[in-house]
C-alpha positions in Angstrom: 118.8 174.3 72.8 119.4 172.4 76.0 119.3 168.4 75.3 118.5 167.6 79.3 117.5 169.2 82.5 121.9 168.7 83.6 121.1 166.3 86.5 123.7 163.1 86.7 122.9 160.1 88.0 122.1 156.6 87.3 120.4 155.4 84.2 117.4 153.2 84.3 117.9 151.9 81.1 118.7 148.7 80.4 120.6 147.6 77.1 119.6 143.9 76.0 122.2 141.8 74.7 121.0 141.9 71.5 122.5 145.4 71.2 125.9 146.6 71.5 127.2 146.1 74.8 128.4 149.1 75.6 130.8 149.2 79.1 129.3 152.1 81.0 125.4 152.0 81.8 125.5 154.9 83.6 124.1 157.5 81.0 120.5 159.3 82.3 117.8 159.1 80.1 117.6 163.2 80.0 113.9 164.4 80.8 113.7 167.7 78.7 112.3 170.6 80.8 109.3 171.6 80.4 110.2 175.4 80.2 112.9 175.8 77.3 114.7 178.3 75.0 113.3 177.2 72.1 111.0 179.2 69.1 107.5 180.4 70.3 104.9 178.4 68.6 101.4 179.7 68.6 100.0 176.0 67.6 97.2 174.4 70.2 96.4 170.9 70.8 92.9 171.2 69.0 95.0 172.2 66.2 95.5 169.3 63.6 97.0 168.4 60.2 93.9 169.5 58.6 93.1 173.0 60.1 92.6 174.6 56.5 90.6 174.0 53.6 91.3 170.9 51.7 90.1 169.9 48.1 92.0 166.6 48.5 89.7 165.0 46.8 90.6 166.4 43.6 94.0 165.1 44.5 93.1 161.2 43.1 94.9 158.9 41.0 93.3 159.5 37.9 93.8 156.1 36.9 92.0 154.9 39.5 88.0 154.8 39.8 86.4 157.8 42.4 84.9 155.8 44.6 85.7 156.4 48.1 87.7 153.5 49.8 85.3 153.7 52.8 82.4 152.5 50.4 84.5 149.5 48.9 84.1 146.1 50.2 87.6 144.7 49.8 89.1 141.9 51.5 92.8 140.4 51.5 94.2 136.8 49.9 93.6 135.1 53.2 90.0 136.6 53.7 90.8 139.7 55.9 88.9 142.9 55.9 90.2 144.5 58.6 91.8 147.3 56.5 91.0 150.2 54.2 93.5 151.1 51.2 92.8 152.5 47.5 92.7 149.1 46.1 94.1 146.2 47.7 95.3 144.5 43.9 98.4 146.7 43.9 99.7 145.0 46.9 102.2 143.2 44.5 103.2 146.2 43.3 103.9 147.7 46.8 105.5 145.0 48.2 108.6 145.6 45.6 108.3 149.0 46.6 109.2 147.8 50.2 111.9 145.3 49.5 113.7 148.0 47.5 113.3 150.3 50.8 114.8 147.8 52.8 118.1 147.8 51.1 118.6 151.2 52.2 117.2 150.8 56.1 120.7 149.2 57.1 119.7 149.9 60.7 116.2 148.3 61.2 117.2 145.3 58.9 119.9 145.0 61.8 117.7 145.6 64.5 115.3 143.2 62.9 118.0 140.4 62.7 119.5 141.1 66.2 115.9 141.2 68.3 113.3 139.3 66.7 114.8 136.1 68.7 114.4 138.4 71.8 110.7 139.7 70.5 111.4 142.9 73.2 108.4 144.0 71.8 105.9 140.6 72.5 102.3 141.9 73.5 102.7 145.4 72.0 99.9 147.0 70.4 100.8 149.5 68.5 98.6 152.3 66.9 100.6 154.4 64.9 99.9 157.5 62.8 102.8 158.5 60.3 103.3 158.7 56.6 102.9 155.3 55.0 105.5 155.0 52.7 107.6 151.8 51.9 110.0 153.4 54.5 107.5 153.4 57.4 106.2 149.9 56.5 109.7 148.5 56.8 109.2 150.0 60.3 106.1 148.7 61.2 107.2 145.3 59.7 109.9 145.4 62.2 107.9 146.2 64.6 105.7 142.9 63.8 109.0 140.9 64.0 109.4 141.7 67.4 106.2 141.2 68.3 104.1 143.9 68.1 100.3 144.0 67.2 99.8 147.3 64.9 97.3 149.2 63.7 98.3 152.7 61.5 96.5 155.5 59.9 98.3 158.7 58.2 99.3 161.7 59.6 99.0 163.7 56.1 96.6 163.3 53.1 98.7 163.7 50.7 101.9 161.3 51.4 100.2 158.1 51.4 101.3 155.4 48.6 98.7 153.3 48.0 100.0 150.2 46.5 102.2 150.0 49.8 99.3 150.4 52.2 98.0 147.6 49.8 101.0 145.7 50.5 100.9 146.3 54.7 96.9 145.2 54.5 97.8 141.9 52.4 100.6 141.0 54.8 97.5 141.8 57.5 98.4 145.1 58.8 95.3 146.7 60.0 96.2 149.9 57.2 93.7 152.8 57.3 94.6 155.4 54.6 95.0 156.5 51.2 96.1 159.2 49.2 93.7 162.2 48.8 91.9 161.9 51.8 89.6 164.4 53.0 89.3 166.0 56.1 86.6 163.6 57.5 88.7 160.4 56.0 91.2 161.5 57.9 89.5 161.3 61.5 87.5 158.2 60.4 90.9 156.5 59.4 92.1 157.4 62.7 89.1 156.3 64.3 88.9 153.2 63.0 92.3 152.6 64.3 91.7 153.2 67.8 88.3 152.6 68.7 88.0 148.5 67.2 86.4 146.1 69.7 88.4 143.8 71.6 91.5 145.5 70.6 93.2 148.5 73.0 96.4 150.0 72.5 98.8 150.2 74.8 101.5 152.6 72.7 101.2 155.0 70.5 103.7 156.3 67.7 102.8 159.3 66.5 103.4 162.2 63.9 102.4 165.6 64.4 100.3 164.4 67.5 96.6 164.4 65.5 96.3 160.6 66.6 97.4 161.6 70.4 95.2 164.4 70.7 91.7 162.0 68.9 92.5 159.8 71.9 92.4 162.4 74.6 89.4 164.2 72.7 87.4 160.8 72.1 88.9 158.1 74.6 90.8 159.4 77.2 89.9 156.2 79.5 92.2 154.3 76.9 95.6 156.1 78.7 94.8 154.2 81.5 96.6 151.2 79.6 99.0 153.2 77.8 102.3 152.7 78.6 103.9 155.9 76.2 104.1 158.0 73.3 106.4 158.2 70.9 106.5 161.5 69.0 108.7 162.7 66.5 107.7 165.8 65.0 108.4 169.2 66.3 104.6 170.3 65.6 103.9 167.0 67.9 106.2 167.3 70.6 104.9 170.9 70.7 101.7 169.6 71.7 103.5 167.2 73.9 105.1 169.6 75.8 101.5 171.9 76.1 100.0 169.1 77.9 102.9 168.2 80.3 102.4 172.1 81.3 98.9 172.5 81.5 99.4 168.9 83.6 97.0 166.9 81.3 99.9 164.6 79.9 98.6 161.1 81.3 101.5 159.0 80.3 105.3 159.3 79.6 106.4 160.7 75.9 109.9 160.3 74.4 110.6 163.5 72.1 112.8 161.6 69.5 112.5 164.5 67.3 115.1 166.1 69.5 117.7 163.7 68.6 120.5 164.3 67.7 120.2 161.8 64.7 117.0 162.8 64.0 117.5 166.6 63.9 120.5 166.2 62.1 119.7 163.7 59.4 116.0 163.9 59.0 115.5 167.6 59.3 118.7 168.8 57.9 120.4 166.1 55.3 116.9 164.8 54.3 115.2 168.5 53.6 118.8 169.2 51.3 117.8 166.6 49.1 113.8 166.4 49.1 113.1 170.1 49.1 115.0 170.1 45.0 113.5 166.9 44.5 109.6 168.2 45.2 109.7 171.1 43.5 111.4 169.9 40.3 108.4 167.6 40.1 105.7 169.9 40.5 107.2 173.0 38.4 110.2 171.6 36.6 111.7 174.7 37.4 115.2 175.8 37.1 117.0 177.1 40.1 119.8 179.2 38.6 119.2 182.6 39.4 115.9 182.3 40.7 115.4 184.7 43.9 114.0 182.3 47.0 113.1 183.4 50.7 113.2 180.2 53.5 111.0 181.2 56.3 112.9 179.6 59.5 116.1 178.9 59.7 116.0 175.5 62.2 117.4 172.4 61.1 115.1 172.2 57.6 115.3 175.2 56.4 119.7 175.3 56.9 119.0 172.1 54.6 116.7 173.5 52.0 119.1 177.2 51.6 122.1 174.9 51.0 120.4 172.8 48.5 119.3 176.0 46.8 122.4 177.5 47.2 124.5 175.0 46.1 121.8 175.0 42.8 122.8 179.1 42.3 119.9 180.1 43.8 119.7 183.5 45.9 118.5 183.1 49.0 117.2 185.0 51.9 116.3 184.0 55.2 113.9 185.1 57.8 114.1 184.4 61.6 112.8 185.2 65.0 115.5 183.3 66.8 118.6 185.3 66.6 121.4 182.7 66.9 119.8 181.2 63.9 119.7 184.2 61.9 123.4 184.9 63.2 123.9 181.1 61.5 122.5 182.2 58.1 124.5 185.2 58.2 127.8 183.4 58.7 126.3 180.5 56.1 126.1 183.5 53.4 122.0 184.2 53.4 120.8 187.7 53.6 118.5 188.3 56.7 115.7 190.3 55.6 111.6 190.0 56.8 109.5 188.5 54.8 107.8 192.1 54.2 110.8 193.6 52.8 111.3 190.7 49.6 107.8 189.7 49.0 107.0 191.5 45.8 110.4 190.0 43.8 111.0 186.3 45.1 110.4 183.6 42.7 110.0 181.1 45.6 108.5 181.6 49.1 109.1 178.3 51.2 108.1 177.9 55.2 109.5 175.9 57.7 109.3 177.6 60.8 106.5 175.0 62.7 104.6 178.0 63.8 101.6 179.7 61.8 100.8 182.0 59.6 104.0 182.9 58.3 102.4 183.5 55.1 99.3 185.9 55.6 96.9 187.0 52.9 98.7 190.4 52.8 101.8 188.7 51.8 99.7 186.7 49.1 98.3 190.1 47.5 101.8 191.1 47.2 103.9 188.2 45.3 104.6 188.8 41.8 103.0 186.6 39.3 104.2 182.8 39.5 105.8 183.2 42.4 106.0 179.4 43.7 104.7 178.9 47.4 104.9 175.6 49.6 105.6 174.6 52.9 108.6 172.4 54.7 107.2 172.4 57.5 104.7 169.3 59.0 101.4 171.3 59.7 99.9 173.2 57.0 99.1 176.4 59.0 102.2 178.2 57.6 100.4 179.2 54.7 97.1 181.0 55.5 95.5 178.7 52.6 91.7 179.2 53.7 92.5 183.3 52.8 92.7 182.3 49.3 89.1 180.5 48.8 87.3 183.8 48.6 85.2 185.1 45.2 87.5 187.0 43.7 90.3 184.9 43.4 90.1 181.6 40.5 91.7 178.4 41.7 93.0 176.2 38.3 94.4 173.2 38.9 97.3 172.4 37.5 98.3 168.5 37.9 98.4 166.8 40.9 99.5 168.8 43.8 100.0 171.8 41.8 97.5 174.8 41.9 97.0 177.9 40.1 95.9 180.7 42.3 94.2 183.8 40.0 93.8 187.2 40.8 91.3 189.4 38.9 94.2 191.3 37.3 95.4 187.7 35.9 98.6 187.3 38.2 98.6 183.9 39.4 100.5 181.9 42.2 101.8 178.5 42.4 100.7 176.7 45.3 101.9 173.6 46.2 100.1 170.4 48.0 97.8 173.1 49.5 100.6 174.6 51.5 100.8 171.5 52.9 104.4 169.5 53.4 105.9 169.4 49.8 108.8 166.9 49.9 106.2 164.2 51.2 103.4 165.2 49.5 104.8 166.2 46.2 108.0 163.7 45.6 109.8 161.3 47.9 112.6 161.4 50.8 115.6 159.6 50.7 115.5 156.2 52.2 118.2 155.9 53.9 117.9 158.7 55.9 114.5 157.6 57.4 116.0 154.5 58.1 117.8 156.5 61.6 114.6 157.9 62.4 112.9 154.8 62.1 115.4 153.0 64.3 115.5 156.1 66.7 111.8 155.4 66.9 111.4 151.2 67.5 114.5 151.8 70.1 112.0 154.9 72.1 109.1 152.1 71.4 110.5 148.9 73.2 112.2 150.9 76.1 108.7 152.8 76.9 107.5 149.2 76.4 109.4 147.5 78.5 110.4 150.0 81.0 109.4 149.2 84.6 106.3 151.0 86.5 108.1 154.2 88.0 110.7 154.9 85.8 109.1 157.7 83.7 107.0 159.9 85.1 104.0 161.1 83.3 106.3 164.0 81.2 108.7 164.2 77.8 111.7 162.2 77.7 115.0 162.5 75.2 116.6 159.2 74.6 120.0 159.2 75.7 122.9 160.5 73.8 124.4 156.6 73.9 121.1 155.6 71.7 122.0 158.3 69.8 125.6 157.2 68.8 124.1 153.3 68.9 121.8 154.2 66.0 124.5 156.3 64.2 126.6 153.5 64.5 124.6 150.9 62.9 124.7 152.7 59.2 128.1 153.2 59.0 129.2 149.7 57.6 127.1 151.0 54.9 129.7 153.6 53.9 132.6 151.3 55.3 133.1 153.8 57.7 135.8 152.7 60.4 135.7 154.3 63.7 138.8 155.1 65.3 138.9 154.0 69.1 140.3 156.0 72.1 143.6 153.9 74.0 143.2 153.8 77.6 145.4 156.7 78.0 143.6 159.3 75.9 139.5 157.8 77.5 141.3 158.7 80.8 142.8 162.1 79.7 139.4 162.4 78.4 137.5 161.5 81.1 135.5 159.0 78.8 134.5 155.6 79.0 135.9 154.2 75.6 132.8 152.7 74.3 131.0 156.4 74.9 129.1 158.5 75.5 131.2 160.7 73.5 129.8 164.5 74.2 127.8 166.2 77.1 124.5 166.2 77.3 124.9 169.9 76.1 127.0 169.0 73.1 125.4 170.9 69.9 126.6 169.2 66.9 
């Protein structure tokens, strides 16, 4: 997949001092074209993170009372009730979960150290629309320390820990969300967000591109003070790029999901870990043996069939793309359709971005237990709203876990409603969303502070040098010690020593 549209030229962006100086400034910010090579995905921008059924209600802390936390009058120690969590007393209890998070976010704590003098990011407000998790709210804490305003909502229903939004809306975050929202919390949370009086954004980060697309649906007049987006999912850049060619994009966008750190660590190193970690939670299942198709074979799913793999798992693959399925065939997967293995996998998993992977048909087919969930950011992998018909019993299980009953007494698993599992169903390693965090407040304070002209109203990569900056910045943590090019070898080379290392059409 090409990185940039190959032009060469001067870069317009500036590196502060309070980052590494690096001796050539010459590297282009690469504007991805709008036409590209990539997967065809059928999703449209009325499409959100709640397209199918949801009986998130049912997904509730049973510890904690029903009540809605739209109909709860709570306010914060200092008086503030800007905000709406679960319940704001475990703020205590999130805060621990933060500080523990940011012993693992090498990168931002860095970032944090180096810029807040600076504060690049003084008279930014911020409305943001991501998981909250104590790893996001060591981001938007950063982002506070260098001076943005913030108000946040969730991108999913289910990934939402409460105590931490309690702990962002007693350190006066403006925190809308909560875990087991339903469909109409969800808009209202991001509603209440946006449209406050005598507060307008002027950036947006977003996560699958449901806050982007409430904006343009609701307020569109509010772009006129936008200065960017930042996106990094490839269901939200998606949408991105279906504006910039319909022409209805009204501000620049950086595509950090594109990345190279981000592809790399977040979709493929994080999904290893957190796709083993999700379902052992939800089915305590063994893996040895157990027959398992990965639907997509992108970044996330290479990371989920090596985890399985490695676990003695045998796994098949399916793909549309074929230098991906060429990849799983050299990795040691056996390329079938989905069709062809349906009736004797023990675990269907999707991560392809697109939807309807998994149809009805498919469904009717599985044997009985067969375990079904979804890798991928949207839930319209899994054709969830074909199962609440009549015939067919739904039992639920625990939390996240639901029985799916035929009227012959075969049964499915389904997981977090075919919604994404490692988020909603278990956690993700910290350290790995500490690079897409830092990948994400770099995109943030160079939209910020870029001047009027420099981006056009389309979808930007980052440069590869902010790619290797970010990398850079977690290796102390593995006392990792980079070995430097002499004069000699840059110039037989043709590098600069202090990078950029690889073309802009490097694939790692």
């Amino acid at each position: 997949m090409e990185n940039g549209d190959g032009n060469e030229g001067a870069s317009a962006f500036h590196m502060p001092e309070w980052m590494i100086q690096f001796a050539d400034q010459k590297q282009e910010f690469n504007k991805r074209p709008t036409k590209i090579g990539r997967r065809s995905l059928s999703r449209s921008i009325s499409q959100s993170s709640t397209d199918s059924y949801s009986s998130a209600a049912s997904y509730t802390d049973s510890s904690d009372d029903e009540t809605s936390p739209r109909d709860k009058q709570q306010k914060n120690s200092k008086g503030n009730s800007d905000f709406c969590v679960k319940n704001i007393k475990q703020a205590e209890f999130g805060r621990r979960e933060i500080e523990i998070a940011e012993q693992e976010m090498p990168a931002l704590m860095a970032l944090r150290k180096r810029a807040q003098g600076e504060k690049p990011l003084a008279g930014a407000k911020i409305v943001g629309c991501t998981h909250i998790t104590a790893q996001t709210a060591v981001l938007m804490e950063t982002l506070g320390a260098l001076g943005a305003q913030c108000r946040w909502a969730a991108c999913n229903i289910y990934s939402t820990l409460n105590e931490v939004a309690a702990a962002l809306a007693e350190s006066g975050f403006p925190v809308f969300a909560w875990k087991g929202e339903s469909e109409d919390d969800f808009w209202w949370c991001i509603d209440r967000c946006v449209n406050v009086e005598g507060w307008q954004p002027n950036m947006i980060l977003d996560d699958g591109g449901d806050l982007t697309h409430w904006i343009y649906k609701k307020y569109p007049n509010m772009f006129k003070k936008i200065k960017g987006i930042v996106e990094e999912s490839v269901t939200g850049v998606h949408r991105l790029y279906q504006l910039s060619k319909a022409g209805k994009l009204c501000v620049p966008a950086m595509n950090v999901n594109d990345s190279v750190t981000k592809q790399k660590f977040d979709n493929l190193y994080c999904c290893r870990e957190s796709i083993l970690d999700g379902l052992k939670r939800t089915t305590d299942m063994m893996f040895g043996g157990k027959q398992v198709v990965v639907c997509g074979y992108g970044e996330v799913g290479k990371g989920c069939c090596a985890a399985l793999k490695a676990m003695g798992s045998i796994v098949y693959v399916t793909e549309i793309d074929p230098i991906c399925a060429l990849q799983a065939c050299m990795d040691g997967f056996r390329l079938v359709k989905l069709n062809e293995v349906i009736r004797q996998v023990d675990i269907v998993i999707t991560c392809t971005g697109n939807k309807n992977v998994v149809t009805r048909e498919h469904l009717d087919r599985m044997k009985n237990s067969c375990i079904v969930c979804n890798m991928g950011h949207s839930n319209t992998e899994i054709d969830v709203a074909s199962l609440r018909t009549p015939e067919l019993t739904w039992e639920r299980v625990r939390s996240q876990v639901d029985h799916v009953i035929w009227p012959d007494g075969k049964r499915i698993v389904l997981l977090a409603e075919g919604r994404l599992l490692n988020l909603s169903c278990s956690t993700v390693p910290t350290f790995v969303l500490s690079i897409t965090a830092t990948t994400q407040a770099l995109a943030l304070i160079e939209l910020y502070n870029a001047p009027e002209g420099r981006y056009k109203q389309d979808v930007y990569l980052l440069p590869k040098k902010m790619d290797e900056y970010v990398a850079s910045l977690h290796l102390p943590t593995f006392d990792a010690h980079l070995t430097e090019l002499t004069d000699e070898q840059a110039k037989y080379l043709g590098l600069n020593k202090n990078g950029p290392f690889k073309p802009n059409y490097y694939r790692y």
